[in-house]
PyMOL Python script that loads the backbone (N, CA, C, O; Angstrom):
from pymol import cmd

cmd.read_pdbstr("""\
ATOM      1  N   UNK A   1     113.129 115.611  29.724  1.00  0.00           N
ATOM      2  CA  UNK A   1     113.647 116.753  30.439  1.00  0.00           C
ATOM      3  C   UNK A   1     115.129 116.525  30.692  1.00  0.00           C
ATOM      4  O   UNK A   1     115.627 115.409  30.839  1.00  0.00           O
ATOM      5  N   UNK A   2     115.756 117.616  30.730  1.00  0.00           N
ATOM      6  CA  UNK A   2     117.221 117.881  30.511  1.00  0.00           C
ATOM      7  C   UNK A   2     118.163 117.354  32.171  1.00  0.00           C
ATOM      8  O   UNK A   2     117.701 116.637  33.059  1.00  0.00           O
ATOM      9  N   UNK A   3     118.943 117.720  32.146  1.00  0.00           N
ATOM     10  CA  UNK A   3     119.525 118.081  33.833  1.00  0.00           C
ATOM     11  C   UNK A   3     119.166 119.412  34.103  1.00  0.00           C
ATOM     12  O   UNK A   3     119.114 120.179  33.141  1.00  0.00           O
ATOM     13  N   UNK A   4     118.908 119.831  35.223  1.00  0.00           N
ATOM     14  CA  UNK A   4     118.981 120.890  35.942  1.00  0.00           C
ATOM     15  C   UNK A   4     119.703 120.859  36.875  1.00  0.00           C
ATOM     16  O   UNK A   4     119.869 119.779  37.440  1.00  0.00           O
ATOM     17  N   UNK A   5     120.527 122.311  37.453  1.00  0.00           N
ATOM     18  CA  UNK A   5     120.911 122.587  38.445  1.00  0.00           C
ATOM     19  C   UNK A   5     120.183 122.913  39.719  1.00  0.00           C
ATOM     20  O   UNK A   5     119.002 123.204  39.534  1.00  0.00           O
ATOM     21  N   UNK A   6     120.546 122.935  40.816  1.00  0.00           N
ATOM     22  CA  UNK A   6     120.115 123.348  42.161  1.00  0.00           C
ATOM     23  C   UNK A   6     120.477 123.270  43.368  1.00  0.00           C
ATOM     24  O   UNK A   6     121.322 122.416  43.639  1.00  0.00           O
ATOM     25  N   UNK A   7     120.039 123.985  44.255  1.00  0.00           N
ATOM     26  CA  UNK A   7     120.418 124.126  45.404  1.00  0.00           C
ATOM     27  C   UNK A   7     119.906 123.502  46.604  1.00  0.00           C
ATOM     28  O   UNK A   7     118.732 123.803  46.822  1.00  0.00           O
ATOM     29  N   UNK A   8     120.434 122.727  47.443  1.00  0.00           N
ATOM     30  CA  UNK A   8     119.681 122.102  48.508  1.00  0.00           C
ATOM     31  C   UNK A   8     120.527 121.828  49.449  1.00  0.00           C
ATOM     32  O   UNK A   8     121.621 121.306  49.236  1.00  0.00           O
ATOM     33  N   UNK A   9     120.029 122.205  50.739  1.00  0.00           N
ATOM     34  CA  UNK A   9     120.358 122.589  52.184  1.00  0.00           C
ATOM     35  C   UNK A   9     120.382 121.184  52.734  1.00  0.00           C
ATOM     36  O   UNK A   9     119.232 120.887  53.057  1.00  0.00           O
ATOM     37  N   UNK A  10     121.309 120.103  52.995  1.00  0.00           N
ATOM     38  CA  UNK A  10     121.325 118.577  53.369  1.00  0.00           C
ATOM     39  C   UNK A  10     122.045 118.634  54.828  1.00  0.00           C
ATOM     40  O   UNK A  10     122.962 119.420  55.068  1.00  0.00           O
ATOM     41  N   UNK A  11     121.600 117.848  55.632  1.00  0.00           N
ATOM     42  CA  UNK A  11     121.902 117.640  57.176  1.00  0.00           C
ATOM     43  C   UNK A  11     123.559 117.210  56.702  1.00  0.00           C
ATOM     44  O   UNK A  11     124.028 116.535  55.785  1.00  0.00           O
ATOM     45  N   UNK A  12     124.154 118.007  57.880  1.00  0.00           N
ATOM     46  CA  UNK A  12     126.037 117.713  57.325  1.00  0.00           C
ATOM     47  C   UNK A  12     126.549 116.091  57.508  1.00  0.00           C
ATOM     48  O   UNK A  12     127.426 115.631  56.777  1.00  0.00           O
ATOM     49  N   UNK A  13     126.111 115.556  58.216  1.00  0.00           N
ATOM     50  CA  UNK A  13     126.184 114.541  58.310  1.00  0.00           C
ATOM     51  C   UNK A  13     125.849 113.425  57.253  1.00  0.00           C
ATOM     52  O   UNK A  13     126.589 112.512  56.887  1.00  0.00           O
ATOM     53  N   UNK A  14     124.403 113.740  56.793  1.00  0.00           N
ATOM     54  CA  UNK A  14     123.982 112.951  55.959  1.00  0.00           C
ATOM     55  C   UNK A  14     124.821 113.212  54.614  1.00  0.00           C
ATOM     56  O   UNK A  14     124.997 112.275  53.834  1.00  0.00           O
ATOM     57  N   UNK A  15     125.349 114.518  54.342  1.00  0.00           N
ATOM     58  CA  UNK A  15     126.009 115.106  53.228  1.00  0.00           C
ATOM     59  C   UNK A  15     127.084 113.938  53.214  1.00  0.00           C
ATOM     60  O   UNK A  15     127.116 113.121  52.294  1.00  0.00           O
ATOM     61  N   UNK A  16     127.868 113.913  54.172  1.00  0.00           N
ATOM     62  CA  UNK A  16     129.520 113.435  54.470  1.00  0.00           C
ATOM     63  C   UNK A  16     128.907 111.789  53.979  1.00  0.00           C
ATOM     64  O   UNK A  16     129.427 111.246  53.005  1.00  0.00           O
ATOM     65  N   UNK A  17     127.885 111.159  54.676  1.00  0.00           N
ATOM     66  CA  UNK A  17     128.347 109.950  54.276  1.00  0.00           C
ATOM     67  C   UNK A  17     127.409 109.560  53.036  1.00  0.00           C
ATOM     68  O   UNK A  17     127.057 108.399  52.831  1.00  0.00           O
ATOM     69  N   UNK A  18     126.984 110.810  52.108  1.00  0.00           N
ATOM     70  CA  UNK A  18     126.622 110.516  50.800  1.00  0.00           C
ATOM     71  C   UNK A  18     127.947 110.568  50.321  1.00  0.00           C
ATOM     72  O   UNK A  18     128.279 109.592  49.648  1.00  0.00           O
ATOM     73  N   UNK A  19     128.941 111.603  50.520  1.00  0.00           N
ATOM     74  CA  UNK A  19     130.582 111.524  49.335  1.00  0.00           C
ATOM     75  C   UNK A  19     130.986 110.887  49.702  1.00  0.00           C
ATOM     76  O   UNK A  19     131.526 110.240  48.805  1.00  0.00           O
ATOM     77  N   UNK A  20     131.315 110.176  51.293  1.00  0.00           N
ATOM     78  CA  UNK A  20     132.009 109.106  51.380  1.00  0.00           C
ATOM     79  C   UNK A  20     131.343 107.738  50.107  1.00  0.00           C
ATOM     80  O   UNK A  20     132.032 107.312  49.180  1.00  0.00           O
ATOM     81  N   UNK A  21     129.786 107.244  50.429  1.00  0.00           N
ATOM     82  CA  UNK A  21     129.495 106.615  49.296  1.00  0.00           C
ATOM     83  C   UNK A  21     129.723 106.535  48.094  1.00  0.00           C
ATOM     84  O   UNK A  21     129.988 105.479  47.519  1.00  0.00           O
ATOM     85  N   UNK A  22     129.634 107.848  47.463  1.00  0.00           N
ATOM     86  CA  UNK A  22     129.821 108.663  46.175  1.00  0.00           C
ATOM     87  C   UNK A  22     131.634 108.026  46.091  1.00  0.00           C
ATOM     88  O   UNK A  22     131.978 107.313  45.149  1.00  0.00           O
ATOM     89  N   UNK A  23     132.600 108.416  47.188  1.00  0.00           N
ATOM     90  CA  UNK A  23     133.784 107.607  46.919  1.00  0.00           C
ATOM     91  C   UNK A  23     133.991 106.361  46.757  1.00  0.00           C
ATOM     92  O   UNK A  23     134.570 105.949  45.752  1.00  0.00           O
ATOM     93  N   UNK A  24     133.595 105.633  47.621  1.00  0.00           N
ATOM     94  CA  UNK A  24     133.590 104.564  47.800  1.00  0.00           C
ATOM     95  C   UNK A  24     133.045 103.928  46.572  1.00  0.00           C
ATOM     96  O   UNK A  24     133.597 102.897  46.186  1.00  0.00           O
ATOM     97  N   UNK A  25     131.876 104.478  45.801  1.00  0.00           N
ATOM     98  CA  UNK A  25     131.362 103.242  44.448  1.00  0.00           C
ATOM     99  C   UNK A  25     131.987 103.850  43.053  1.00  0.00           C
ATOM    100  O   UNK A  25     131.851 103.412  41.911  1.00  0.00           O
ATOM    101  N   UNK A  26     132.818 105.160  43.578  1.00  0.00           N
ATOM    102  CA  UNK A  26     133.363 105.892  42.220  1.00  0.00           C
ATOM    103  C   UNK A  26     132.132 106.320  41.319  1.00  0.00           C
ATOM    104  O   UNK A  26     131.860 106.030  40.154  1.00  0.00           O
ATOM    105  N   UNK A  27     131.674 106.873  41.975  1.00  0.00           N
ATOM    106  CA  UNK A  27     130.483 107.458  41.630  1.00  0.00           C
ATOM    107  C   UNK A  27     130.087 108.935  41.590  1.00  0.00           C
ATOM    108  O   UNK A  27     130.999 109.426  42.254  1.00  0.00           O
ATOM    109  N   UNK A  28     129.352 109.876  41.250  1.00  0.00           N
ATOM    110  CA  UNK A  28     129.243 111.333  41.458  1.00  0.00           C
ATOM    111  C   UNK A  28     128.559 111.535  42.654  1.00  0.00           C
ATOM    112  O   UNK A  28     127.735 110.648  42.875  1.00  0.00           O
ATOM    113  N   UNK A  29     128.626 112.401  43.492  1.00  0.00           N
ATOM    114  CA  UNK A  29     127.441 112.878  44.537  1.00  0.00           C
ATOM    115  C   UNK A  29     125.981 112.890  43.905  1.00  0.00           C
ATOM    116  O   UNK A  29     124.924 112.647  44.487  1.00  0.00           O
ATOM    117  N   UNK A  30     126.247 113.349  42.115  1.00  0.00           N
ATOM    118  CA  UNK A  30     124.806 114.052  41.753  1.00  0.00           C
ATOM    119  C   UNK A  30     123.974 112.500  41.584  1.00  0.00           C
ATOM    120  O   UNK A  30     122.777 112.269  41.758  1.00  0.00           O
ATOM    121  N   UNK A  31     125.329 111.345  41.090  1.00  0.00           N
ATOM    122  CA  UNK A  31     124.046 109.911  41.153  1.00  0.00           C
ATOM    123  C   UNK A  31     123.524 109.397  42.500  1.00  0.00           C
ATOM    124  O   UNK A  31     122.444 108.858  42.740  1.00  0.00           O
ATOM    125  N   UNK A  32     124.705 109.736  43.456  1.00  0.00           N
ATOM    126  CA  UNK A  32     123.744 109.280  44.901  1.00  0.00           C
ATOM    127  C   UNK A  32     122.775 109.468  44.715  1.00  0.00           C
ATOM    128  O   UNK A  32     121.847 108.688  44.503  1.00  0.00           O
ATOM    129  N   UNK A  33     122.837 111.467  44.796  1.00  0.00           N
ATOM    130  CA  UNK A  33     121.571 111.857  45.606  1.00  0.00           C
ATOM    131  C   UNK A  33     120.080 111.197  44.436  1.00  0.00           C
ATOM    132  O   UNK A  33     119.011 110.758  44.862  1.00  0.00           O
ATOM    133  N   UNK A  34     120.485 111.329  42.949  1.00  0.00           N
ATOM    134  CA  UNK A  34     119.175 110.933  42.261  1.00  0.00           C
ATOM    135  C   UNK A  34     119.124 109.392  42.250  1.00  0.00           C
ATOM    136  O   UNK A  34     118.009 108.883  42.140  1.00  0.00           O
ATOM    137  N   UNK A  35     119.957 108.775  42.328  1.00  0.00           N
ATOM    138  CA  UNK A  35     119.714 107.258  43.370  1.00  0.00           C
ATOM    139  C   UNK A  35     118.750 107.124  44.369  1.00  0.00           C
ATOM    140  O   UNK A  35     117.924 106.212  44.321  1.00  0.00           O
ATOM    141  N   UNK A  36     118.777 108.042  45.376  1.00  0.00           N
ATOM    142  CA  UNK A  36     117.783 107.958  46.383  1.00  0.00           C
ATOM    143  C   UNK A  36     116.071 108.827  46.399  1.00  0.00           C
ATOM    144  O   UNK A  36     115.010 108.583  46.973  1.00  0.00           O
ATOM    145  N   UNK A  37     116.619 110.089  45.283  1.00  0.00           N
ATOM    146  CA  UNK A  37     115.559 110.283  45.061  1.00  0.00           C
ATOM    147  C   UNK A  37     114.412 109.533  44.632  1.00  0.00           C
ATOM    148  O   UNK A  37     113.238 109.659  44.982  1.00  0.00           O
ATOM    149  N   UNK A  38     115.018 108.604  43.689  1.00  0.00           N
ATOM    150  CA  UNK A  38     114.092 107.410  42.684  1.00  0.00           C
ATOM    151  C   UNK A  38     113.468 106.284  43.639  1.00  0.00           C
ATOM    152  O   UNK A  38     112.368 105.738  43.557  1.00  0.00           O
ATOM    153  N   UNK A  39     114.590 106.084  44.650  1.00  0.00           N
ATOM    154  CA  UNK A  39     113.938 105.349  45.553  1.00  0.00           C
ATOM    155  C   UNK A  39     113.021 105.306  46.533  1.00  0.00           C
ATOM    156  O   UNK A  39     112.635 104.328  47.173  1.00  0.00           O
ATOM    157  N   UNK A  40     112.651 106.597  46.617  1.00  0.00           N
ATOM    158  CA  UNK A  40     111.926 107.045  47.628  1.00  0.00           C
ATOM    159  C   UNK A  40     110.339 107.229  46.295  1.00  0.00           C
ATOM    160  O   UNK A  40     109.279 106.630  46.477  1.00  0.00           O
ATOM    161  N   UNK A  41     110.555 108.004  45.291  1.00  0.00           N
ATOM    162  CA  UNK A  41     109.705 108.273  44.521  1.00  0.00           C
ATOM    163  C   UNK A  41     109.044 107.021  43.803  1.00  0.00           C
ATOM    164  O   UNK A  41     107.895 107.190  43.396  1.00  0.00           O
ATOM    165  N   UNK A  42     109.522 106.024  43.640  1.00  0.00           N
ATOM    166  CA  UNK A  42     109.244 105.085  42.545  1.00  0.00           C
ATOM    167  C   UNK A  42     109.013 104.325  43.473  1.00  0.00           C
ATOM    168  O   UNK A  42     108.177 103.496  43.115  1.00  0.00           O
ATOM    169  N   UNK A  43     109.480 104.122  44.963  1.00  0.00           N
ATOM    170  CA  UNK A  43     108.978 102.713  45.968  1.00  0.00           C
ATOM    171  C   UNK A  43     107.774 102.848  46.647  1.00  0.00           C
ATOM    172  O   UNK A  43     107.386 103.887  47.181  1.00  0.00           O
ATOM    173  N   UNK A  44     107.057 101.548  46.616  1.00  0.00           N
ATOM    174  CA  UNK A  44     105.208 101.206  46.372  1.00  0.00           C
ATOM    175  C   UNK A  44     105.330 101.801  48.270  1.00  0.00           C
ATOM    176  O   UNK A  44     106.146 101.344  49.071  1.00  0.00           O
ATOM    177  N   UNK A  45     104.445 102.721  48.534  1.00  0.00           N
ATOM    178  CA  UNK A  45     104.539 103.173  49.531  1.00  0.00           C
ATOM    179  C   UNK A  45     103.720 102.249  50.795  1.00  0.00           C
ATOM    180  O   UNK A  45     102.531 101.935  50.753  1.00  0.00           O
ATOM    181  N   UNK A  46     104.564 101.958  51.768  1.00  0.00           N
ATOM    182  CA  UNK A  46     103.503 100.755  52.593  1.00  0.00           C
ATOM    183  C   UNK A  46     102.989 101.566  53.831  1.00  0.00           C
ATOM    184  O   UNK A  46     103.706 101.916  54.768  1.00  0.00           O
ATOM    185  N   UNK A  47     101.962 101.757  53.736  1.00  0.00           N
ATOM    186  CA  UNK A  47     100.540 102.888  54.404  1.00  0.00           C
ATOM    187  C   UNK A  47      99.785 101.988  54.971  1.00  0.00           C
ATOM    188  O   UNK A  47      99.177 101.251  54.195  1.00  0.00           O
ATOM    189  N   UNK A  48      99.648 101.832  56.030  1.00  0.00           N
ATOM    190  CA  UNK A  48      98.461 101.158  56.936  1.00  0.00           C
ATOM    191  C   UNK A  48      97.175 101.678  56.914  1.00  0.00           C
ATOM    192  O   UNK A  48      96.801 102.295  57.912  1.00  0.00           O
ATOM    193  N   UNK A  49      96.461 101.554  56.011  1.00  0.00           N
ATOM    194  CA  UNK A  49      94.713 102.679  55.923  1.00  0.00           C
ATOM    195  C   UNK A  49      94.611 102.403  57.024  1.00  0.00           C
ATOM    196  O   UNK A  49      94.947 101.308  57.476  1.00  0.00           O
ATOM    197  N   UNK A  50      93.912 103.745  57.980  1.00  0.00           N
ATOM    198  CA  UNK A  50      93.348 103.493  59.260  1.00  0.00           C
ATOM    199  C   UNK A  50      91.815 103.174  58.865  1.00  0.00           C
ATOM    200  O   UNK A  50      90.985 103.669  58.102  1.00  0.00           O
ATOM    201  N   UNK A  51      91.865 102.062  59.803  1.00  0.00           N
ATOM    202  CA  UNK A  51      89.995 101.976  59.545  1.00  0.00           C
ATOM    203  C   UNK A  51      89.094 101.857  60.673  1.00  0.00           C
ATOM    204  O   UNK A  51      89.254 101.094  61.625  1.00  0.00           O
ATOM    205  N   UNK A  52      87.916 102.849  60.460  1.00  0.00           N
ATOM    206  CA  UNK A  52      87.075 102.813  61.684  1.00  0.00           C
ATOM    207  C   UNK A  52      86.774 101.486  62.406  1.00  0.00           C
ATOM    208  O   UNK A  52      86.656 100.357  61.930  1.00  0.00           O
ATOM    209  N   UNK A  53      86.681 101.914  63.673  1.00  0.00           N
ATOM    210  CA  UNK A  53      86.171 100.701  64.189  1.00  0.00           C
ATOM    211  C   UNK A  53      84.751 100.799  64.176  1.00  0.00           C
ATOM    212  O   UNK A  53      84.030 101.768  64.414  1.00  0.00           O
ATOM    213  N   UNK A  54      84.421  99.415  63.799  1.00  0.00           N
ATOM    214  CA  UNK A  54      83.054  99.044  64.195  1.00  0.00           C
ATOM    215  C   UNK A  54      82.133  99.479  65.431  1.00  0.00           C
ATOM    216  O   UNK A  54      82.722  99.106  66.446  1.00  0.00           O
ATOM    217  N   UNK A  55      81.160  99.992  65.701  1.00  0.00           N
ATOM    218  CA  UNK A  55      80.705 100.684  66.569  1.00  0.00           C
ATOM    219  C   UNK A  55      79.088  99.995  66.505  1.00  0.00           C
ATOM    220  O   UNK A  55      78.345  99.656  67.426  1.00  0.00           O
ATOM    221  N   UNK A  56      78.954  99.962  65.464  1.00  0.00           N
ATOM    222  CA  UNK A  56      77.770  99.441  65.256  1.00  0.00           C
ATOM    223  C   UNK A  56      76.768  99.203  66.544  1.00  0.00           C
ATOM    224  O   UNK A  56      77.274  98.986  67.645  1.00  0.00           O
ATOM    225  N   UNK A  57      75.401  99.247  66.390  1.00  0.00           N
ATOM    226  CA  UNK A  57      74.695  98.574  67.563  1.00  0.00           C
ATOM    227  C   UNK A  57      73.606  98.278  66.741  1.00  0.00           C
ATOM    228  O   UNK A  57      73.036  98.988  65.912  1.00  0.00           O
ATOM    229  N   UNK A  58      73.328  96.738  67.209  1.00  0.00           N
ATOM    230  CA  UNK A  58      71.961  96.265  66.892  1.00  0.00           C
ATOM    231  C   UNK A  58      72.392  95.297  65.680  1.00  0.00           C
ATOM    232  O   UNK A  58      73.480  94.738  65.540  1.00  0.00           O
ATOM    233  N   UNK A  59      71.193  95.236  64.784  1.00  0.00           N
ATOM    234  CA  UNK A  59      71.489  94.293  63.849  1.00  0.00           C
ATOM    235  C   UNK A  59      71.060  94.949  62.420  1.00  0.00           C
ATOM    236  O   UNK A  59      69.929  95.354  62.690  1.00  0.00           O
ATOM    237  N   UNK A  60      71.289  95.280  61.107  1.00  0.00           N
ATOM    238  CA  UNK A  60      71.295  95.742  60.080  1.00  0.00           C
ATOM    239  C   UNK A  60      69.444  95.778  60.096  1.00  0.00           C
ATOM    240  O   UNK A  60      68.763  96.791  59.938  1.00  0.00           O
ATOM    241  N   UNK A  61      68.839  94.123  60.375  1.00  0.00           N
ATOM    242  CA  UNK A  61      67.699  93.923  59.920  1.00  0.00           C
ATOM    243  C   UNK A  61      66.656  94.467  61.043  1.00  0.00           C
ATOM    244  O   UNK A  61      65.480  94.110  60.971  1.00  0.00           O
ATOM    245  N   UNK A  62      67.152  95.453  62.223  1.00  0.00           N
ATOM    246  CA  UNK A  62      65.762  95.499  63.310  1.00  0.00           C
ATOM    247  C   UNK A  62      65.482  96.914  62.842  1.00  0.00           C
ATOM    248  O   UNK A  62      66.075  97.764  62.178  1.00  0.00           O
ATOM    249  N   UNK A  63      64.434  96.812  63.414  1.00  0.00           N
ATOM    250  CA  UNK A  63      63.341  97.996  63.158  1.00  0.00           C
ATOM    251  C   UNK A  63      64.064  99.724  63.670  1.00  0.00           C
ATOM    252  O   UNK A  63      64.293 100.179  64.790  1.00  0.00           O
ATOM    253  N   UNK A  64      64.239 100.283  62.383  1.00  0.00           N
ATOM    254  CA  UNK A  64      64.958 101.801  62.502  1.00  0.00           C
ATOM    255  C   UNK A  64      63.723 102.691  63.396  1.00  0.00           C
ATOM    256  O   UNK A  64      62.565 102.837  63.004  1.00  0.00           O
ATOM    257  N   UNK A  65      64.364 103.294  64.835  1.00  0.00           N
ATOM    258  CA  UNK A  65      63.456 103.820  65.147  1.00  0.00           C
ATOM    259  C   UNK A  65      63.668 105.485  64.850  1.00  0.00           C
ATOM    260  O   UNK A  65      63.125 106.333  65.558  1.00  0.00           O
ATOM    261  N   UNK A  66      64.435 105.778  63.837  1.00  0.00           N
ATOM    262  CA  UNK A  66      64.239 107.242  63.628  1.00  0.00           C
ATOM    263  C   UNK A  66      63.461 107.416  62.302  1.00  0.00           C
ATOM    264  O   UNK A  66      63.376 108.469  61.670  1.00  0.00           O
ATOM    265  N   UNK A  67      62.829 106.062  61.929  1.00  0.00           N
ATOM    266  CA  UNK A  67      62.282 106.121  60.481  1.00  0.00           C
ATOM    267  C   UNK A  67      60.541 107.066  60.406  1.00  0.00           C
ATOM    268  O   UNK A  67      59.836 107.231  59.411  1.00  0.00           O
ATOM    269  N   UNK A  68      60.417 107.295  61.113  1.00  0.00           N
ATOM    270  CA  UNK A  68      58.804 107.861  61.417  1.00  0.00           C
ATOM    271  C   UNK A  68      59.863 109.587  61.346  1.00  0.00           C
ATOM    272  O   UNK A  68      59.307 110.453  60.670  1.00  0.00           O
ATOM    273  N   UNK A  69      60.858 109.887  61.812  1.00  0.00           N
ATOM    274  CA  UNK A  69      61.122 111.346  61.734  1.00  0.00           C
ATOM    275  C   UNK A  69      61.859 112.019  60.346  1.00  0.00           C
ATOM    276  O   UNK A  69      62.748 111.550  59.635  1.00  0.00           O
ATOM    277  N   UNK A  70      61.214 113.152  60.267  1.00  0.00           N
ATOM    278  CA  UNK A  70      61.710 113.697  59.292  1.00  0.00           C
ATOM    279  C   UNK A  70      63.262 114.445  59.680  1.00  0.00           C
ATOM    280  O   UNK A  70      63.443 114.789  60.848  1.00  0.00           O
ATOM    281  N   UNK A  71      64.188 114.637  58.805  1.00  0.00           N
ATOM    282  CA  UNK A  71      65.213 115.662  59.148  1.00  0.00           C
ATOM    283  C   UNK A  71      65.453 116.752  59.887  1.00  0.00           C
ATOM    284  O   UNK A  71      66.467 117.031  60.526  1.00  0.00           O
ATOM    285  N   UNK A  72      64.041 117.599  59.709  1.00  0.00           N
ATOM    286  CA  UNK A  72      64.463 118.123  59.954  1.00  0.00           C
ATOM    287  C   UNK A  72      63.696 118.012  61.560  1.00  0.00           C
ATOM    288  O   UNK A  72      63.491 119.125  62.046  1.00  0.00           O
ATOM    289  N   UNK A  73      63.394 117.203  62.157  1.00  0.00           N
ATOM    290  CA  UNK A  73      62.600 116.215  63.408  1.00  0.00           C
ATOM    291  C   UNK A  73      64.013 116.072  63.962  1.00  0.00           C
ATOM    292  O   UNK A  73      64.224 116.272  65.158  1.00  0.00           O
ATOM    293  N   UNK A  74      64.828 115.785  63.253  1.00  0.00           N
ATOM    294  CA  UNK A  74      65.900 114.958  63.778  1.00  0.00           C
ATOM    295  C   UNK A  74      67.007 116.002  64.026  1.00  0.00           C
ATOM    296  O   UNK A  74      67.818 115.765  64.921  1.00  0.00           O
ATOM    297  N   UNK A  75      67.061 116.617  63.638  1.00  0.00           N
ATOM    298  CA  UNK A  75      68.087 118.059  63.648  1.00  0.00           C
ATOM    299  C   UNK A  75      67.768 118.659  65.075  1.00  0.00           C
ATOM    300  O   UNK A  75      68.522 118.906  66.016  1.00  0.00           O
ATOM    301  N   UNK A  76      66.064 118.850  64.891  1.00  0.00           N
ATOM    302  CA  UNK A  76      65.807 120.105  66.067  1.00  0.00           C
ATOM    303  C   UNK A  76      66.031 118.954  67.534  1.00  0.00           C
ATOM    304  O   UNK A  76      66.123 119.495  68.637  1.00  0.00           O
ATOM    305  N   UNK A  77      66.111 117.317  67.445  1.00  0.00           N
ATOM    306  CA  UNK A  77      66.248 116.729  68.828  1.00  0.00           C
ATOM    307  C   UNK A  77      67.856 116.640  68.986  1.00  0.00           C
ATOM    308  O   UNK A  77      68.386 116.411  70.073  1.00  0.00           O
ATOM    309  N   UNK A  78      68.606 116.854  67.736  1.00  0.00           N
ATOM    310  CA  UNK A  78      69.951 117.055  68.492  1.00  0.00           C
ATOM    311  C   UNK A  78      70.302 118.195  68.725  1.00  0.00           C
ATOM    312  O   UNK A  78      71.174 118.229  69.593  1.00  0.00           O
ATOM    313  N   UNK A  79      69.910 119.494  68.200  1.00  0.00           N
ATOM    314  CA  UNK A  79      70.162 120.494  68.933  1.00  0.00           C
ATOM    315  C   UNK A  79      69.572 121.049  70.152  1.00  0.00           C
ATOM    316  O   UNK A  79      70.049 122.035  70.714  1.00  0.00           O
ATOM    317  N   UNK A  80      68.478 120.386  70.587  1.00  0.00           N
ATOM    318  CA  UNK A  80      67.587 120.060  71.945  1.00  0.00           C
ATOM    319  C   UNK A  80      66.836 121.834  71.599  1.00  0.00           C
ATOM    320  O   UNK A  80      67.089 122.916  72.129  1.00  0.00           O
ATOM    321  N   UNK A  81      65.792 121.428  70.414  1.00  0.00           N
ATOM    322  CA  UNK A  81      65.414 122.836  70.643  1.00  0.00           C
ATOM    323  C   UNK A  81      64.091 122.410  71.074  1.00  0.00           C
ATOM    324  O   UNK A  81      63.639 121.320  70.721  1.00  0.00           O
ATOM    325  N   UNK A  82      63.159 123.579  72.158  1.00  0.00           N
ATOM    326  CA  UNK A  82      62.028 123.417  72.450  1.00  0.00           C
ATOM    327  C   UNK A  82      60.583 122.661  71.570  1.00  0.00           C
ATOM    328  O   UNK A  82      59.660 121.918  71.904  1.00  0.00           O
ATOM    329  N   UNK A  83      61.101 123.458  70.077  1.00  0.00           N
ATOM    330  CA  UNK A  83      59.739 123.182  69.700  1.00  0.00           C
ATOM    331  C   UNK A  83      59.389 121.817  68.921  1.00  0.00           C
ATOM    332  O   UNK A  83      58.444 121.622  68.156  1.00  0.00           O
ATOM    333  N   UNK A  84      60.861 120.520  69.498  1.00  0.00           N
ATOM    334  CA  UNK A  84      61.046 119.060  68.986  1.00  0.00           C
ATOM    335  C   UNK A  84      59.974 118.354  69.670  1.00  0.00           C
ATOM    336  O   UNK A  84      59.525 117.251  69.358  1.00  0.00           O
ATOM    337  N   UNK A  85      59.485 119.346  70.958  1.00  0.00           N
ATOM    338  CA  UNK A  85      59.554 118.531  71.954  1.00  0.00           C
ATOM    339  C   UNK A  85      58.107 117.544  71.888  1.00  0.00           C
ATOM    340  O   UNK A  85      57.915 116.671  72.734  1.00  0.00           O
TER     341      UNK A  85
END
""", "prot")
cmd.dss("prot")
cmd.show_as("cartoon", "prot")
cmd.util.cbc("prot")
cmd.orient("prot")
């Protein structure tokens, strides 16, 4: 893919001390800005997965006591309907 042109709305500040840079390395504004684009795009992003906490109760191996109910047993006692009862 070629160059393209475009338009983009940059905080004035951040603008000023991209040309100051852009002066300073004798460089174009257009390599700053795709300088930083690449860097942001191409750098391994460091993401903390959130992970549930453990909540657990009991032990994997004790006796499941919702195993005698069927679904739909188990539906009508969390919606607390009469005819679970």
């Amino acid at each position: 893919m070629g160059v393209m042109k475009t338009t983009l709305d940059i905080q004035g500040e951040l603008l000023a001390r991209a040309k100051l840079h852009a002066r300073e390395t004798g460089r174009p504004l257009s390599a700053i800005v795709e300088e930083g684009l690449r860097h942001v795009l191409y750098a391994t992003p460091v993401r903390n997965r959130y992970r549930l906490p453990d909540l657990s109760v009991g032990y994997a191996s004790d006796h499941d006591p919702l195993e005698s109910y069927t679904w739909r047993d188990i539906r009508d006692m969390v919606y607390d309907r009469e005819d679970a009862r």
